[in-house]
C-alpha positions as CSV (number, residue, x, y, z in Angstrom):
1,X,-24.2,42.5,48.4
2,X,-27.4,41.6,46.6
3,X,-28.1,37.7,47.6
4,X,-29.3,35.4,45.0
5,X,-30.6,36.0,41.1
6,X,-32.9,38.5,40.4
7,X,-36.2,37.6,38.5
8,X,-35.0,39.8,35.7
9,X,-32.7,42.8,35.2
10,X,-30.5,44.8,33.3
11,X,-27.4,45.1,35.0
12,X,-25.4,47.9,33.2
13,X,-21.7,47.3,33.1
14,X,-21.0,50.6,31.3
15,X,-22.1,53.8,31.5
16,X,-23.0,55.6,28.7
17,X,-25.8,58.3,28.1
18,X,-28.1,56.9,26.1
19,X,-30.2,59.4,24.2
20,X,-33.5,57.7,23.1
21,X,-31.7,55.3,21.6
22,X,-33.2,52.4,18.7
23,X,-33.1,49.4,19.5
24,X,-31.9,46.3,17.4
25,X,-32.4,42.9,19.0
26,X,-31.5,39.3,18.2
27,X,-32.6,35.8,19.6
28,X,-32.0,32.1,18.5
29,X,-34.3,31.4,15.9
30,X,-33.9,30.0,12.2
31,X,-30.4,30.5,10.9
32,X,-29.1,32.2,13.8
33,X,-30.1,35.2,11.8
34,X,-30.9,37.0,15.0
35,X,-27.5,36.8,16.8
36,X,-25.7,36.8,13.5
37,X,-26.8,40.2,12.3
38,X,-26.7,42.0,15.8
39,X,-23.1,40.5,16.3
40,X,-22.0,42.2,13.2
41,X,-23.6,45.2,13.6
42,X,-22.5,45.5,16.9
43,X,-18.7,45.3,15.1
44,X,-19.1,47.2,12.0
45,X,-20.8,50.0,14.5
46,X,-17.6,49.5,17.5
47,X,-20.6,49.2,20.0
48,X,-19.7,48.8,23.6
49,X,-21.1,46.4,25.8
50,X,-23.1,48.5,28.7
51,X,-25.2,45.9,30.0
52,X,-26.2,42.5,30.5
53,X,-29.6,40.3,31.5
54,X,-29.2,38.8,35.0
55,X,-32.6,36.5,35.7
56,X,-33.3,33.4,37.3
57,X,-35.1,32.3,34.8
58,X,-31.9,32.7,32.3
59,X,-29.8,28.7,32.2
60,X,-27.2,28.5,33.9
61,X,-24.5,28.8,30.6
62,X,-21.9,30.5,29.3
63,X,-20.6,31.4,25.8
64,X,-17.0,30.8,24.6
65,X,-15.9,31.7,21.5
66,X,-12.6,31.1,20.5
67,X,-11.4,30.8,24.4
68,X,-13.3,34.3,25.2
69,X,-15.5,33.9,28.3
70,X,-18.9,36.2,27.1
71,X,-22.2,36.3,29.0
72,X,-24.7,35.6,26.5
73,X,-27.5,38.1,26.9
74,X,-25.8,41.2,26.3
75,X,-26.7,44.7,25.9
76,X,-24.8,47.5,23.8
77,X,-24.5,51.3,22.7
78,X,-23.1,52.9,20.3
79,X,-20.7,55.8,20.9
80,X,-23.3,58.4,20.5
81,X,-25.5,56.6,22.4
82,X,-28.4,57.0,19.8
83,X,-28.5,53.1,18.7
84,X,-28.2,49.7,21.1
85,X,-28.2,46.5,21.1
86,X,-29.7,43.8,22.8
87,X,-28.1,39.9,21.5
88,X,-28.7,36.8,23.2
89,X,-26.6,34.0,21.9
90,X,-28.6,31.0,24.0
91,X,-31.9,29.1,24.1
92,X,-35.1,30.5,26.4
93,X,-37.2,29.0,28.2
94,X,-41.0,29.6,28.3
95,X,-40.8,29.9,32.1
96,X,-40.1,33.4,33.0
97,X,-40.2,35.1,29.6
98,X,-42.9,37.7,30.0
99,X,-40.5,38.9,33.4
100,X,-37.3,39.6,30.8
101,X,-39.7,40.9,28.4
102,X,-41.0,43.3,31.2
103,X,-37.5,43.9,32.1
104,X,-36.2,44.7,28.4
105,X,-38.8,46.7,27.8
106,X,-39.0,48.4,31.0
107,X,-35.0,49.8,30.7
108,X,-36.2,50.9,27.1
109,X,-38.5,52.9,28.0
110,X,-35.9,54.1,31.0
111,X,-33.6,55.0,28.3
112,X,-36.3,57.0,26.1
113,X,-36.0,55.1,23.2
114,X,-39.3,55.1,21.3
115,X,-38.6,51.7,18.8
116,X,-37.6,48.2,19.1
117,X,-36.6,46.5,15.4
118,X,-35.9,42.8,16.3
119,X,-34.3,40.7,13.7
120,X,-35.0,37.3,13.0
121,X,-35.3,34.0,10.4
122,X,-38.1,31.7,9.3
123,X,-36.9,28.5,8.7
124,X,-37.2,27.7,5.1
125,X,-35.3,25.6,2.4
126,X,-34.2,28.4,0.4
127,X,-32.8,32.0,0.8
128,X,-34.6,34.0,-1.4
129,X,-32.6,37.8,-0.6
130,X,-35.6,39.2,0.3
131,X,-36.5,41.0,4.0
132,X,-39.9,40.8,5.3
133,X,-41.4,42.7,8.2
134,X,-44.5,43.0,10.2
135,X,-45.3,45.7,12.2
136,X,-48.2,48.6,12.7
137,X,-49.8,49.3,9.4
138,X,-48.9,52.4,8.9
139,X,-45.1,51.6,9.2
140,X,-45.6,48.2,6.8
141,X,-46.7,51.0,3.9
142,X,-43.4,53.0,5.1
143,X,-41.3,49.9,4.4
144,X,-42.6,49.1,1.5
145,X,-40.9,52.3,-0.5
146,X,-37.7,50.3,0.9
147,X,-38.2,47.3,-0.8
148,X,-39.2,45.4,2.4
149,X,-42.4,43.1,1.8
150,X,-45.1,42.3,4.5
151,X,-45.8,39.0,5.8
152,X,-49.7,38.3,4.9
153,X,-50.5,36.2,7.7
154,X,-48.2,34.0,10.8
155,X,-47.5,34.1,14.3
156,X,-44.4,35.0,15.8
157,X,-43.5,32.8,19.4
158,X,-40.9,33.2,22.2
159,X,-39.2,36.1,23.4
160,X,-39.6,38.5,20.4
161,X,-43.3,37.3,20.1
162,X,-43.5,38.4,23.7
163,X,-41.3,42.0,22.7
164,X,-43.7,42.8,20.0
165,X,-47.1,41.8,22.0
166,X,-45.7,44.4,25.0
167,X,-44.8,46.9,22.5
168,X,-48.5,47.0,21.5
169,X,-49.4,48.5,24.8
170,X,-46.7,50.5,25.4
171,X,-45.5,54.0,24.7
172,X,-42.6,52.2,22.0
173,X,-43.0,50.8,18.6
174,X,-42.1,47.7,17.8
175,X,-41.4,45.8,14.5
176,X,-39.3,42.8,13.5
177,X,-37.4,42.2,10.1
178,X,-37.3,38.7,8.9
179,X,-35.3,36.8,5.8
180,X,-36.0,33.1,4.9
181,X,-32.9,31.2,6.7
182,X,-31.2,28.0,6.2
183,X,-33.4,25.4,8.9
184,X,-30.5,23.8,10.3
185,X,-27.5,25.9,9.7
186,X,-26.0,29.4,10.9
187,X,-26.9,31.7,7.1
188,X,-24.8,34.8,6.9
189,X,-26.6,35.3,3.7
190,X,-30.2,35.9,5.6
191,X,-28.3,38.1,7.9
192,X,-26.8,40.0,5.4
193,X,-30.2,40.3,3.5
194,X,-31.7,42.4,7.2
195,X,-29.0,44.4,7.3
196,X,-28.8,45.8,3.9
197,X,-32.8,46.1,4.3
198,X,-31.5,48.3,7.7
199,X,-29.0,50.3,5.7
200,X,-31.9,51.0,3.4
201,X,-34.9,52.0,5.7
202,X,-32.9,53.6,8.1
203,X,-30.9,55.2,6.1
204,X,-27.4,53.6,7.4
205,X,-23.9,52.3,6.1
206,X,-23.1,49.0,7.1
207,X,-20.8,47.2,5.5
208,X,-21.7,43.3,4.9
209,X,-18.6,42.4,3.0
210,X,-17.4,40.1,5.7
211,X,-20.9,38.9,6.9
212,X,-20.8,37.3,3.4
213,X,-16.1,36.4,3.4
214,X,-16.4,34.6,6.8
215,X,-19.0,32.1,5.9
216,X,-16.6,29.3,7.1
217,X,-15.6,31.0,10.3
218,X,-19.1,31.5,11.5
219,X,-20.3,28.7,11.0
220,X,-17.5,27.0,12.9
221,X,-18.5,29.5,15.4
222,X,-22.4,29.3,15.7
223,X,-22.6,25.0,14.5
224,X,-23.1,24.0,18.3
225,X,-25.8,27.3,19.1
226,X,-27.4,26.2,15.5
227,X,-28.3,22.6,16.4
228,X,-29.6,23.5,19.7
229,X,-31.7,25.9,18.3
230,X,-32.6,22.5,15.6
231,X,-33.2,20.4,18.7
232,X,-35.9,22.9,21.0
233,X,-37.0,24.9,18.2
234,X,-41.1,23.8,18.6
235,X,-40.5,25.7,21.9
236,X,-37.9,28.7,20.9
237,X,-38.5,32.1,19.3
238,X,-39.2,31.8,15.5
239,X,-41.6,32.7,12.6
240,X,-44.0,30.3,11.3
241,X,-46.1,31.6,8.1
């Protein structure tokens, strides 16, 4: 029996063949747009869970929803093992981040999958419906026949600032897809906006009907993850243009 926490690693739950799967991540930022969008796709897509982040550097918390008992960095596939994805539904720390980015990117690469889309929300006071991206030129000009606008100029922080800087010197392409969010509250809108702009690009069907009816629910849901997220944001993953 392994003794003590590892500094970070996937410990798969499931098995499932993966074959060189993309990747679709989501961290606490603005909005919740993040774990919002991957926790829908992950439905609408009947993903199963084949993994999850154990590291020493993770808090020592939990997620309940509804009763449920859920560890909150979690890993999924879907059946045909061609798309995961990776949600985290709590707050980082700076200390130890560049190990789980290692780690993440590490069982990518494992796994053969050759891109790494992480979803996200810059906090603003209005949604506008539009999706953003910013990733290697060449790709920007691809998006941009899918109605998906480059961001001039920012800096991305935290975990997927840490993905995306890795990803530049690594054998996997990496790219994040961002939507103005709501600064203090969980916005199913924004989420909905990424997904459609997925649908689009990617040529995929997913539904965002009840992204948009369960409004209410979510944000029961996500209230308490939203105002930590409010509360550490200066030192949590985020856009900032």
């Amino acid at each position: 029996m392994q003794k003590g926490f590892p500094d970070a690693e996937v410990f798969e739950t499931g098995k499932t063949k993966l074959n060189s799967p993309i990747i679709f991540a989501g961290f606490v930022g603005a909005g919740l747009v993040g774990p919002l969008s991957i926790n829908h796709i992950i439905e609408q897509l009947e993903m199963k869970e084949i993994g999850v982040m154990r590291s020493k550097y993770l808090p020592p918390s939990t997620v309940f929803i509804r009763g449920r008992l859920r560890h909150p960095f979690r890993f999924y596939s879907n059946k045909k093992g061609t798309i995961c994805a990776i949600i985290c539904e709590i707050t980082l720390r700076m200390e130890g981040l560049y190990t789980i980015v290692s780690s993440i990117l590490d069982w990518a690469a494992e796994k053969g999958s050759k891109e790494i889309v992480i979803l996200d929300g810059v906090a603003s006071d209005e949604h506008d419906d539009k999706a953003y991206c910013a990733a290697e030129e060449d790709l920007v000009r691809t998006m941009a026949d899918a109605d998906i606008s480059l961001i001039p100029q920012g800096f991305i922080t935290g975990i997927p600032g840490g993905i995306l800087n890795e990803c530049l010197v690594r054998e996997i392409q990496g790219l994040t897809l961002l939507a103005k969010a709501n600064k203090v509250d969980p916005d199913p809108a924004a989420a909905s906006t990424l997904i459609q702009a997925i649908n689009r690009f990617y040529q995929m069907d997913i539904d965002v009907g009840d992204l948009l009816k369960e409004r209410d629910r979510l944000h029961e849901d996500f209230t308490e993850l939203s105002q930590k997220y409010v509360e550490h944001r200066e030192e949590l993953s985020g856009m900032y243009m």
